[in-house]
ZAMARGU-4260 file (C-alpha; in steps of 0.2 Angstrom, whole numbers, plus 5000, padded with zeros to 4 digits):
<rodrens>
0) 5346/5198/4928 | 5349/5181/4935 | 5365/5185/4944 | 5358/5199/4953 | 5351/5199/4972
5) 5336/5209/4974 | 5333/5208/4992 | 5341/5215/5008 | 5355/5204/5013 | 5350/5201/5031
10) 5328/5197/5026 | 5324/5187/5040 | 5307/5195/5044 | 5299/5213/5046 | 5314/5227/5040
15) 5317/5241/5055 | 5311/5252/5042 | 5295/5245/5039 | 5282/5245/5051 | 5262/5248/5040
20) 5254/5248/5058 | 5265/5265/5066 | 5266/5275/5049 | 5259/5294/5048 | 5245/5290/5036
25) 5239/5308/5033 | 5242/5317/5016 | 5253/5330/5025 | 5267/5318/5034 | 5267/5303/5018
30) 5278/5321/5008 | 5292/5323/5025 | 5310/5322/5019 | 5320/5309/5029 | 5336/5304/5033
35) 5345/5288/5038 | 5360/5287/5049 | 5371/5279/5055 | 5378/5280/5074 | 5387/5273/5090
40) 5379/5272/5107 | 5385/5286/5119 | 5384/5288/5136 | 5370/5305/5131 | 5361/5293/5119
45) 5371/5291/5102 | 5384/5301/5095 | 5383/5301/5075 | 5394/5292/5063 | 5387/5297/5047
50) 5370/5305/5040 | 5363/5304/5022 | 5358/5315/5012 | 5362/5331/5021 | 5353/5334/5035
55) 5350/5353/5031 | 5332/5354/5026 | 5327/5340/5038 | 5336/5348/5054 | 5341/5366/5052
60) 5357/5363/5055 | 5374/5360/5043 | 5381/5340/5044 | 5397/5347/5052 | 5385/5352/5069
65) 5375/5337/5067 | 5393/5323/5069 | 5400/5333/5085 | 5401/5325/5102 | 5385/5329/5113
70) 5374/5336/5097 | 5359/5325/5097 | 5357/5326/5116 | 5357/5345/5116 | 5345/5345/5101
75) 5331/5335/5107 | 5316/5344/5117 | 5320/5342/5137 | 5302/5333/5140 | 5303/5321/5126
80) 5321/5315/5131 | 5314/5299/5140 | 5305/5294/5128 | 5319/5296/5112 | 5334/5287/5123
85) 5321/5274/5129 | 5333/5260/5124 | 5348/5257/5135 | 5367/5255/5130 | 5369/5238/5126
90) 5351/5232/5121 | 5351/5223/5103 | 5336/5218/5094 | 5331/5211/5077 | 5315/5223/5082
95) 5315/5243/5077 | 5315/5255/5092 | 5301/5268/5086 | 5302/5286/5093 | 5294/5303/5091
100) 5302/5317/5100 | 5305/5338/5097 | 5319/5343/5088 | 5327/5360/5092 | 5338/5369/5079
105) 5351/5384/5082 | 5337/5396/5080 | 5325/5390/5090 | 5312/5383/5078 | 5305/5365/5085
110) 5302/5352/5074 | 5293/5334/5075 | 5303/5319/5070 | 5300/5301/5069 | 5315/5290/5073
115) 5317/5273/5068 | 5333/5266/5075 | 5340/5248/5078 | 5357/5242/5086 | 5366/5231/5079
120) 5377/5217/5087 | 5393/5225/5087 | 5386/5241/5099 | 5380/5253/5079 | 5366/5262/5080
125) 5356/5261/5063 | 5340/5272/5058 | 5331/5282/5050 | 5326/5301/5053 | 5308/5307/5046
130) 5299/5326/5048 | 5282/5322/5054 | 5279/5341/5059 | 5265/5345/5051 | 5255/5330/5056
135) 5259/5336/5075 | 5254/5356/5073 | 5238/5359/5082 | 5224/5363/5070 | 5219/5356/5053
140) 5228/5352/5036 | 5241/5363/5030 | 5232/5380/5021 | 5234/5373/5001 | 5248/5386/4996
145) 5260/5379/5010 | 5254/5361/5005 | 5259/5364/4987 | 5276/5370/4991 | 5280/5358/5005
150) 5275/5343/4990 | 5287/5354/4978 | 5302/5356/4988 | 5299/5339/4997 | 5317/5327/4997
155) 5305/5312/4996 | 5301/5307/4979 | 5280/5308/4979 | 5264/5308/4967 | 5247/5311/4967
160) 5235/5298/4958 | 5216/5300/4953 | 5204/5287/4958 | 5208/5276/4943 | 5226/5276/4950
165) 5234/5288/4938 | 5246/5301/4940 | 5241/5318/4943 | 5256/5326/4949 | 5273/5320/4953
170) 5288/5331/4963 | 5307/5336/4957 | 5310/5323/4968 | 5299/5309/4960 | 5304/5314/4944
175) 5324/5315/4947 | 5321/5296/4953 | 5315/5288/4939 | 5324/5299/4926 | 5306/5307/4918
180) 5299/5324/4918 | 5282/5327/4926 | 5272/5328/4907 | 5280/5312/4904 | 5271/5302/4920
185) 5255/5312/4921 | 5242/5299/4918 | 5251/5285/4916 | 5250/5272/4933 | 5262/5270/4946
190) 5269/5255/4939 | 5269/5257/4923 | 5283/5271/4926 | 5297/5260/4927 | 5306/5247/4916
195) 5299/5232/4930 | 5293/5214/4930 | 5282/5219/4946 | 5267/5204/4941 | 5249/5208/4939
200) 5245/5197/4956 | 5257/5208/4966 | 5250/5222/4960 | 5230/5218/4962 | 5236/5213/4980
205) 5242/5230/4983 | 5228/5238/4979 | 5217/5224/4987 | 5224/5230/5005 | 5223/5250/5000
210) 5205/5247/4997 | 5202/5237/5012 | 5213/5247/5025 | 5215/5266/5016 | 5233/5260/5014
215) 5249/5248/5009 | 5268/5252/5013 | 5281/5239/5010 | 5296/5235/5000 | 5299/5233/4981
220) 5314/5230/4970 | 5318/5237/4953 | 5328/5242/4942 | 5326/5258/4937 | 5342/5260/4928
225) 5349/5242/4920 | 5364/5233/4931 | 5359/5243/4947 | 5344/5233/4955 | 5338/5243/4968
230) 5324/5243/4984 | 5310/5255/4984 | 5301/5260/4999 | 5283/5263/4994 | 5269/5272/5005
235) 5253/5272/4997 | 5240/5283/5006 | 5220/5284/5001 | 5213/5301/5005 | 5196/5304/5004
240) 5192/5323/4999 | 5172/5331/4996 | 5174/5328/4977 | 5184/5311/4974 | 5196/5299/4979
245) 5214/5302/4977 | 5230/5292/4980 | 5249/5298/4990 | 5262/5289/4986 | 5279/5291/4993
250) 5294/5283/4987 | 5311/5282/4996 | 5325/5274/4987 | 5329/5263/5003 | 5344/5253/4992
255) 5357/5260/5005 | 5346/5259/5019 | 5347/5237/5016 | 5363/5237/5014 | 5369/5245/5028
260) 5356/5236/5038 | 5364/5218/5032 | 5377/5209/5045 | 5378/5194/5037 | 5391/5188/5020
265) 5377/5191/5003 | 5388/5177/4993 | 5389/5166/5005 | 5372/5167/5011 | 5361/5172/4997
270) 5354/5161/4980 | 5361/5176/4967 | 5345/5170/4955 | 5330/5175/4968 | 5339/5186/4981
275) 5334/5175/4993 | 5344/5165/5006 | 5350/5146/5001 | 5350/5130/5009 | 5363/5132/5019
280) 5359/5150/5029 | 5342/5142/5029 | 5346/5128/5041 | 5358/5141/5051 | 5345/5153/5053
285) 5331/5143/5058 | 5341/5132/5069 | 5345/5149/5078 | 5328/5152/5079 | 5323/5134/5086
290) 5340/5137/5097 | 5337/5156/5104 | 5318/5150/5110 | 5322/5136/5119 | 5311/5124/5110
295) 5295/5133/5113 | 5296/5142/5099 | 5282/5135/5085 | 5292/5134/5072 | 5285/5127/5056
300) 5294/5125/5039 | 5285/5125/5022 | 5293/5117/5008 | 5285/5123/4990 | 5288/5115/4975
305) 5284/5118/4956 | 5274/5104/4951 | 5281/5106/4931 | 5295/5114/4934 | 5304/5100/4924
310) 5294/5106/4909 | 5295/5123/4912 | 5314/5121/4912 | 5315/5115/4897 | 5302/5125/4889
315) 5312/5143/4895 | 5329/5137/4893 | 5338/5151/4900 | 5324/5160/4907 | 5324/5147/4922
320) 5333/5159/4935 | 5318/5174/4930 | 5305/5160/4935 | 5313/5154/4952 | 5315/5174/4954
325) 5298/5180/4950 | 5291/5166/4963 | 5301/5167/4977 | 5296/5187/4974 | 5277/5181/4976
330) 5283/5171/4991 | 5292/5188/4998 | 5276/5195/4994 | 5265/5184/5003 | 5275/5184/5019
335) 5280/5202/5018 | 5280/5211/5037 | 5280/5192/5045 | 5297/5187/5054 | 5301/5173/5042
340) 5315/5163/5034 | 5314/5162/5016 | 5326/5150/5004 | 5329/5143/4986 | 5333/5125/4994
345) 5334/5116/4977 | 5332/5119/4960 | 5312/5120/4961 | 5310/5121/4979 | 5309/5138/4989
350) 5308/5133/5006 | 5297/5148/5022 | 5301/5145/5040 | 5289/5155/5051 | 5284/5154/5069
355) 5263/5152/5073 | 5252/5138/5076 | 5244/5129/5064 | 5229/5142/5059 | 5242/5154/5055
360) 5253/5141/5043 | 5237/5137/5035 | 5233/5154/5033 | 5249/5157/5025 | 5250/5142/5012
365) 5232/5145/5006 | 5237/5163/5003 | 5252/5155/4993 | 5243/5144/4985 | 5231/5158/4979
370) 5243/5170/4973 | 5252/5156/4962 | 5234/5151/4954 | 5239/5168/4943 | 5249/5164/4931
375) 5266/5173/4927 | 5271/5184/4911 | 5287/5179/4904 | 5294/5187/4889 | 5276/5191/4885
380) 5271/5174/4886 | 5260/5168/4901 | 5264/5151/4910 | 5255/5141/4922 | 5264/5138/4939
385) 5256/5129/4952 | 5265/5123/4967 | 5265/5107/4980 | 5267/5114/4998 | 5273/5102/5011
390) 5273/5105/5032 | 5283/5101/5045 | 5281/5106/5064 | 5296/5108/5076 | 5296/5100/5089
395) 5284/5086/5083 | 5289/5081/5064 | 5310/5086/5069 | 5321/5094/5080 | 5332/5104/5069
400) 5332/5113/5053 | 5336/5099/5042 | 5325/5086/5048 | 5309/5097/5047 | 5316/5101/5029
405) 5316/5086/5026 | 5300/5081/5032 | 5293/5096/5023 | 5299/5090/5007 | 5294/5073/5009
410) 5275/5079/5013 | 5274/5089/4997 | 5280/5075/4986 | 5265/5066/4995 | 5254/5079/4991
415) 5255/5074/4971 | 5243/5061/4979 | 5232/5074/4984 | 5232/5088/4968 | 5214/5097/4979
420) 5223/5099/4996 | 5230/5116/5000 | 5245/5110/5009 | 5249/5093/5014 | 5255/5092/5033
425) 5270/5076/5036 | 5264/5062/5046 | 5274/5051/5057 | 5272/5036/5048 | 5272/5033/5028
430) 5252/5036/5023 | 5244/5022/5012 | 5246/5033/4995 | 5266/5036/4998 | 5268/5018/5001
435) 5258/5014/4986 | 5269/5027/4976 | 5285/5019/4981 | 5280/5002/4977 | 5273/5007/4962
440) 5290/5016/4957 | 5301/4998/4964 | 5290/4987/4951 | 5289/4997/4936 | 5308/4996/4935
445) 5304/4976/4938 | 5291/4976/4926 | 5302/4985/4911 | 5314/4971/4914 | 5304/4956/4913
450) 5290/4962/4902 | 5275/4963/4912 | 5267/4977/4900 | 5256/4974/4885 | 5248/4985/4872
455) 5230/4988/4868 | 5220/4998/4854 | 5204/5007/4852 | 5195/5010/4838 | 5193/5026/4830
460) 5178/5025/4819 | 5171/5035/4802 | 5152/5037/4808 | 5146/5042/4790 | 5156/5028/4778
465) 5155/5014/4794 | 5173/5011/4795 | 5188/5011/4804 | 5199/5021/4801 | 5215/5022/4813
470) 5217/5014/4831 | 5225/5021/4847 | 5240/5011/4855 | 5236/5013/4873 | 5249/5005/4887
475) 5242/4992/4901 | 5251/4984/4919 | 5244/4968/4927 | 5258/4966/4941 | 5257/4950/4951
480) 5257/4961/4969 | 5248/4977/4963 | 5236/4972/4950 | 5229/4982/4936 | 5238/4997/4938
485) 5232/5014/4928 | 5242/5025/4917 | 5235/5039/4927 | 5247/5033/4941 | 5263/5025/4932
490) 5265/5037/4920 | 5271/5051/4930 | 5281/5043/4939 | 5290/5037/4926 | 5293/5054/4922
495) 5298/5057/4935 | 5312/5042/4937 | 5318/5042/4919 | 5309/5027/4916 | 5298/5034/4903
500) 5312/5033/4890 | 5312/5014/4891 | 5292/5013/4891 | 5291/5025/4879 | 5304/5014/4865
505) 5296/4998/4871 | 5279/5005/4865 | 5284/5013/4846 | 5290/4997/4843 | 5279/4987/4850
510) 5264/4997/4841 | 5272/4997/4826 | 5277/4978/4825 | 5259/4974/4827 | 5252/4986/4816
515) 5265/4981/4801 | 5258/4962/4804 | 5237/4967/4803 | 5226/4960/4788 | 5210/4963/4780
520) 5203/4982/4786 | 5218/4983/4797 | 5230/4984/4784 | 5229/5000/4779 | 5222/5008/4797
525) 5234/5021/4807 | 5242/5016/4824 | 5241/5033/4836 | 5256/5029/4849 | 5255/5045/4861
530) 5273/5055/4867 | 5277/5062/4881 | 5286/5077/4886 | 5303/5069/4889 | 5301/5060/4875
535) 5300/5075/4864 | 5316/5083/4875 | 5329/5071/4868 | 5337/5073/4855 | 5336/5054/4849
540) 5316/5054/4845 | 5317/5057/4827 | 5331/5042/4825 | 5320/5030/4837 | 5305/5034/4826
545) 5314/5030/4809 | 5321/5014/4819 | 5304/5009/4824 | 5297/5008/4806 | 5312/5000/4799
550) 5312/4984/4810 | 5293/4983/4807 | 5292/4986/4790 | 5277/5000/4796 | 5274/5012/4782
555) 5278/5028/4789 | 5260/5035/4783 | 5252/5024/4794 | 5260/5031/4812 | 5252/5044/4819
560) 5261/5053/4834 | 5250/5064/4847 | 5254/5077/4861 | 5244/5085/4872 | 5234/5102/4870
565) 5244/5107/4884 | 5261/5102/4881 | 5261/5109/4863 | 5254/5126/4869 | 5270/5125/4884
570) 5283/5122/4875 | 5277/5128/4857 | 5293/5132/4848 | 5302/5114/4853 | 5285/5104/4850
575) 5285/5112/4832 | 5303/5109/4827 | 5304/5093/4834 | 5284/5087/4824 | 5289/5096/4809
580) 5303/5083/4806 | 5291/5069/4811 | 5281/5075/4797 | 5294/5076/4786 | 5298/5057/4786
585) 5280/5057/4782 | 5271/5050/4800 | 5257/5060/4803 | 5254/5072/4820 | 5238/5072/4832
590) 5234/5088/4845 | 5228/5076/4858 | 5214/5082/4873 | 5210/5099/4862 | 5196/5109/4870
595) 5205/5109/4889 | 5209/5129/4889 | 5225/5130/4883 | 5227/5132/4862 | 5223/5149/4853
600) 5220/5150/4834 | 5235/5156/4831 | 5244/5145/4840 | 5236/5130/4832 | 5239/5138/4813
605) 5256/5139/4818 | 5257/5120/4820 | 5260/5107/4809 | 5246/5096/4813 | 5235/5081/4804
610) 5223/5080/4819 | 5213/5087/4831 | 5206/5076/4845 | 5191/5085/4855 | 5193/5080/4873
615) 5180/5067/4880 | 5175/5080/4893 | 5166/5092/4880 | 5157/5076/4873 | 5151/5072/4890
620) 5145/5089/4894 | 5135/5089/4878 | 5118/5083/4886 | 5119/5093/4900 | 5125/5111/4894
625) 5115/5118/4880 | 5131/5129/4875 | 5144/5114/4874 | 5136/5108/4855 | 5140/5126/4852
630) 5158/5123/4856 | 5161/5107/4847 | 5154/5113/4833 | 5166/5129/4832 | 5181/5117/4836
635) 5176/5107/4820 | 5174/5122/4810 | 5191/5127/4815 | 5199/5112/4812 | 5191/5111/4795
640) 5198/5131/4791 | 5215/5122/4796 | 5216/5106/4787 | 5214/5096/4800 | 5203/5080/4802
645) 5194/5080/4819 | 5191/5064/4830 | 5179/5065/4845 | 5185/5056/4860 | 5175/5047/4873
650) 5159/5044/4864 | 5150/5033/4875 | 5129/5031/4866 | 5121/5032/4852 | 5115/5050/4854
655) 5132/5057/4854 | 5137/5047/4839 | 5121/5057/4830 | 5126/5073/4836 | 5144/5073/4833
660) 5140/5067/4815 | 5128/5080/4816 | 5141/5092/4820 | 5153/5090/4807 | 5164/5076/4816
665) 5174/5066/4805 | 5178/5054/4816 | 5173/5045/4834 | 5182/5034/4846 | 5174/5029/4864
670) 5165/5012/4871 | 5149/5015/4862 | 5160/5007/4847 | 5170/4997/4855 | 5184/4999/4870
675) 5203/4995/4872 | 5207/4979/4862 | 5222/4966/4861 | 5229/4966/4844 | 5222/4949/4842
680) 5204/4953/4848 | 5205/4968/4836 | 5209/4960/4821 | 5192/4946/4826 | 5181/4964/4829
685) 5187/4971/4812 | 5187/4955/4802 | 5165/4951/4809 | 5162/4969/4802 | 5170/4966/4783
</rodrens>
């Protein structure tokens, strides 16, 4: 699936195809059979190169008659001749010419059909042909008998769907596209028709814009049979009768239509993943926008990032291609029927150029922003995918496509400073947080070398024997230029740099030498050192771990190793191999901020953990929200059905120390006990409580 492109090979903007706004709406038109054709200009209009399927039902006339020199011209209606060769010889545009003329056959009989046509560079004529006859007869609707036979004998795949969206009927032609008979589809939805990986937030915003504007027409790919991706042209039509709701649906398998629409190399051009353009056609194609405008024309480039993608690479493994390709499908979604430029320009970037002022750009990555809060199904497994979105403007943040790409990108790794913004728009100059953010990243490297970190440890406490019972290791930076500087903020970034494999050997050693060396109460306590996601990505963590308590001496009962709620719900089958042997050398393992929204049951039963830690932010809603005690008290439950010992975090007064005790907690850690300590200072606190 990876390796295949699911989009037309020239996507730039709105397909000559598609146009929601100039559509027949009416149930009698959505059913017309159509044609598409391909064509050369002619000094009588166009003479026809090729037609498909045959033309015999839409035209009344044999495909022999409809390829000879002078035919279109002597078919079409003498008044309406204007207005179907309104676009002179020589006239290119990206833009569909729309007409709707009179058609006369060999026998007389007049028909009404829509043309939709666009030349191409090289003087071709492509377009599409559709009978629109019976929404032009005077009168009303068709009398029920013709309507009936004119949905059975139709060319164009269609259904009927109740008001619950179910299908109440579907045509030989509907049926012979999707490979099932009629009893088959009847009451099942639209969607659920097909083998398809069509999202729920695509969907609901379908439906969204039937219910708000009576209809929805645009573009989908599938894969209706496997190895032959195709593209779907979808009409969805509400119409309203005395006793309910109902739903037409016309589907034209437009596949060929794209690809004789594309002029421009797929390989060369195209990310094979998504279906969408890379880097490279990217920068062309914007440039020749900038360049075919003359400057004036507003361009604006978004640059939209992943913000885990590095863990949800790891966690899906192969899979990584169907992420980037379910995306940028959200982002073909969101931009549908604009005239944009849409790219895959790295790994976890997909990059938008669009034309528009500022309130249409913002407009834009709001609605991005929105449809990515939904989380996406993957192999039946749903994973959280927000996104950074940087902005650039031409001709203020750059002149050409690689500079406002830059500057784009460069705004949305600023935007991690700013995880409420919708969009974060590039400045000029540096802003005080990406400064901050580079300096912070220069001097952790400086403070790794010369050893500028330190360790501290805060008690976890047995309320009901008055004892300690374990500590947490927690890591510290004083730099001589910066300060104090929070985990919250060096952390990521050492994620991000790499460094996080040096801080993270640096503290399993560090915790475990002071831990091996502690006397009186301390000698038998636990020492939580915390791991983080890369950590648990290498290979090396159980060797680094049998390394730590060799050189310290540190019985291996006495280490406890946490990860977070959320990273052991992500990447669940790695975490549990890789915790499994941890425990197996007989170090015990904590679930670290349980209670954020991530963990089922089942997922924790599955897991080979000692501990569960309740986040401090259920503690602190305790005397505010009646039903948060409620919550604690089914966690502890839980935990106590699993084995697990439970530690509430964050425990700040007296009053939640009763009634977490009261609840069933085993054990407490916050400042009402005591805060973050030097090993020093914590052997003094222990030693005036024996």
């Amino acid at each position: 699936m990876a390796s295949k492109s699911w989009y037309p090979n020239n996507y730039t903007g709105p397909s000559p195809y598609e146009s929601p706004e100039s559509r027949p709406h009416d149930a009698t038109a959505v059913f017309a059979p159509s044609v598409t054709y391909r064509a050369e200009l002619h000094a009588q209009g166009m003479r026809m190169l090729e037609i498909t399927p045959d033309p015999g039902q839409l035209l009344g006339q044999p495909l022999s008659h409809c390829l000879e020199d002078g035919w279109w011209w002597q078919c079409v209606h003498p008044e309406d001749r204007n207005r179907a060769f309104r676009q002179p010889a020589g006239n290119t545009s990206d833009e569909p010419v729309i007409a709707t003329y009179r058609h006369i056959d060999p026998a007389g009989r007049i028909r009404w059909v829509e043309d939709r046509r666009v030349v191409t560079g090289d003087g071709q004529v492509l377009g599409s042909l559709r009978c629109v006859t019976p929404n032009r007869t005077a009168g009303h609707h068709a009398p029920q008998p013709f309507a009936e036979a004119f949905f059975r004998h139709s060319l164009a795949a269609g259904v009927l769907l109740d008001g619950e969206r179910r299908i109440l009927a579907a045509n030989p032609a509907f049926c012979g596209l999707f490979g099932r008979s009629e009893d088959d589809m009847i009451g099942r939805g639209i969607f659920d028709i097909y083998p398809n990986d069509a999202d729920e937030a695509i969907r609901s915003a379908i439906w969204q814009e039937v219910a708000g504007r009576g209809r929805w027409t645009g573009d989908l790919p599938v894969e209706i049979d496997p190895g032959r991706p195709r593209v779907l042209s979808i009409s969805i039509n509400t119409c309203n009768d005395a006793e309910a709701v109902r739903y037409i649906v016309t589907v034209v398998d437009a596949t060929r239509e794209r690809e004789l629409a594309g002029t421009i190399d797929h390989m060369n051009s195209y990310d094979m993943a998504t279906g969408v353009r890379n880097r490279g056609s990217f920068i062309e194609t914007v440039d020749r926008r900038i360049r075919d405008s003359g400057g004036a024309t507003g361009m604006a480039v978004l640059a939209v990032t992943l913000a885990r993608y590095s863990l949800l690479r790891h966690a899906l493994g192969g899979c990584t291609d169907v992420l980037m390709h379910r995306v940028a499908r959200r982002l073909h979604w969101v931009t549908n029927g604009r005239r944009v430029v849409l790219a895959r320009v790295s790994d976890d970037t997909l990059a938008i150029g669009m034309e528009g002022g500022s309130a249409s750009v913002e407009e834009t990555a709001q609605r991005i922003q929105r449809i990515m809060q939904r989380s996406l199904v993957i192999d039946g497994n749903e994973w959280p995918v927000p996104v950074r979105i940087g902005i650039a403007f031409h001709p203020r943040d750059g002149h050409d496509a690689t500079e406002l790409l830059a500057k784009a990108d460069a705004a949305q790794l600023a935007g991690a400073e700013h995880t409420g913004a919708t969009a974060v728009y590039h400045t000029p100059e540096p802003t005080d947080a990406v400064r901050r953010r580079l300096l912070v990243e220069q001097r952790l490297g400086v403070a790794l070398r010369d050893g500028a970190l330190h360790l501290v440890y805060q008690p976890q406490w047995d309320p009901h024997r008055a004892v300690i019972t374990g500590v947490e290791a927690l890591l510290r930076w004083h730099d001589p230029m910066l300060g104090d500087v929070s985990p919250g903020e060096f952390i990521p970034l050492a994620e991000e740099t790499g460094h996080i494999h040096a801080l993270g050997q640096w503290v399993l050693h560090r915790a475990c030498h002071e831990a091996a060396r502690w006397t009186g109460a301390l000698a038998d306590v636990r020492v939580a050192v915390n791991l983080s996601v890369r950590q648990i990505q290498t290979d090396s963590l159980l060797e680094s771990v049998q390394a730590a308590l060799a050189d310290s001496g540190l019985d291996a009962t006495r280490l406890e190793l946490e990860v977070t709620e959320g990273l052991a719900v992500t990447d669940g089958t790695t975490v549990r191999d890789v915790l499994s042997r941890l425990r197996g050398i007989g170090c015990r393992v904590a679930i670290d901020d349980f209670g954020t929204g991530y963990a089922s049951l089942s997922q924790l039963a599955d897991m080979p953990f000692d501990t569960l830690k309740i986040d401090r932010s259920l503690v602190a809603a305790m005397a505010g929200d009646p039903k948060r005690p409620a919550v604690v008290a089914a966690i502890v439950a839980m935990g106590r059905s699993l084995g697990f010992r439970t530690i509430a975090e964050g425990v700040e007064s007296a009053e939640q120390a009763r009634a977490l005790m009261a609840l069933g907690v085993d054990e407490v850690q916050g400042f009402h006990y005591a805060g973050p300590l030097s090993g020093r200072a914590l052997q003094t606190w222990c030693d005036d409580r024996e």
